[in-house]
C-alpha positions as CSV (number, residue, x, y, z in Angstrom):
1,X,105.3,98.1,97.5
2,X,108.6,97.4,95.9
3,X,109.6,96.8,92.0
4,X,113.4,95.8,90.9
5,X,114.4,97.7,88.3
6,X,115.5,96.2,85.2
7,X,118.9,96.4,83.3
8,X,117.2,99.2,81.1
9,X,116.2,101.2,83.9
10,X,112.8,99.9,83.5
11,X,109.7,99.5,86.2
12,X,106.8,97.7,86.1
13,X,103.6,99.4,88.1
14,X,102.0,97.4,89.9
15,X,98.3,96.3,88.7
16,X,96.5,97.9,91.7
17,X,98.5,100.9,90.8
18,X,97.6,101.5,87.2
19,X,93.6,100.5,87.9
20,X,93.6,103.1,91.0
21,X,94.7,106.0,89.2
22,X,93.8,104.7,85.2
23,X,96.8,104.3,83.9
24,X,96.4,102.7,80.4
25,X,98.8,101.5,77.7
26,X,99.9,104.1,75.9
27,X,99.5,106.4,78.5
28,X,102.1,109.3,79.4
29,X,103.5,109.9,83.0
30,X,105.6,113.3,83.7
31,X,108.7,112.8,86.2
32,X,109.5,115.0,88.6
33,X,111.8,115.1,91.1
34,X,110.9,116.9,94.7
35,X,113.3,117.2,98.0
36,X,114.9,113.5,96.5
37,X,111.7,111.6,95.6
38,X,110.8,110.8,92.0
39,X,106.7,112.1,91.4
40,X,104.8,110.3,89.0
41,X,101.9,112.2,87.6
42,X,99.5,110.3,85.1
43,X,99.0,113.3,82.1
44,X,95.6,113.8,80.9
45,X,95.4,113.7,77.4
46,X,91.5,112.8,76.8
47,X,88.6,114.8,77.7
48,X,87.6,114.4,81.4
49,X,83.9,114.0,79.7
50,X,84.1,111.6,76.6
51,X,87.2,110.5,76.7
52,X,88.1,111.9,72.9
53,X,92.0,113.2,72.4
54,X,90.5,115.1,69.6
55,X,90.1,118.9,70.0
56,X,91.1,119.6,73.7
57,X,91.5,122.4,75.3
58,X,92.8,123.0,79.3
59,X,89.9,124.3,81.9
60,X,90.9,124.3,84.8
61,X,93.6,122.1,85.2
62,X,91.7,119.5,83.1
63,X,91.4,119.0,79.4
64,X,88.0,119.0,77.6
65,X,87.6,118.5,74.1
66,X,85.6,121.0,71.8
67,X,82.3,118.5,71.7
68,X,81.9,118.6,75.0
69,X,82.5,122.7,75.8
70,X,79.4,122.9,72.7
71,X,77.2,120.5,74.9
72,X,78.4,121.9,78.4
73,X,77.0,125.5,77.3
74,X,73.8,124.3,76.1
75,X,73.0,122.9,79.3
């Protein structure tokens, strides 16, 4: 796939893109640059379990909110 960049230094991702790896509006994307490639990386902000940006805490590699640790060790 290939995207023109705009006068603002601006891409679009394509649709396919943003449904394969649920990328949302609003959404935040760390750059990184590796051996010269540029890496996206979608960042998770919202519980892996409900969703909620509320409360969250990283385990292992992955952010889960306060709710859902409560539930998680009642089970």
């Amino acid at each position: 796939m290939a995207r023109k960049v705009d006068r603002l230094g601006r891409v679009v991702l394509p649709s396919e893109l943003r449904k394969l790896f649920d990328i949302q509006e609003g959404d935040f994307l760390e750059i990184e640059v590796d051996e010269g490639r540029i890496i996206l990386t979608k960042v998770e902000e919202r519980c892996v379990f409900c969703d909620t940006a509320l409360d969250l805490v990283t385990y292992q590699g992955r952010k889960v909110c306060g709710g859902c640790i409560v539930r998680l060790a009642e089970a």
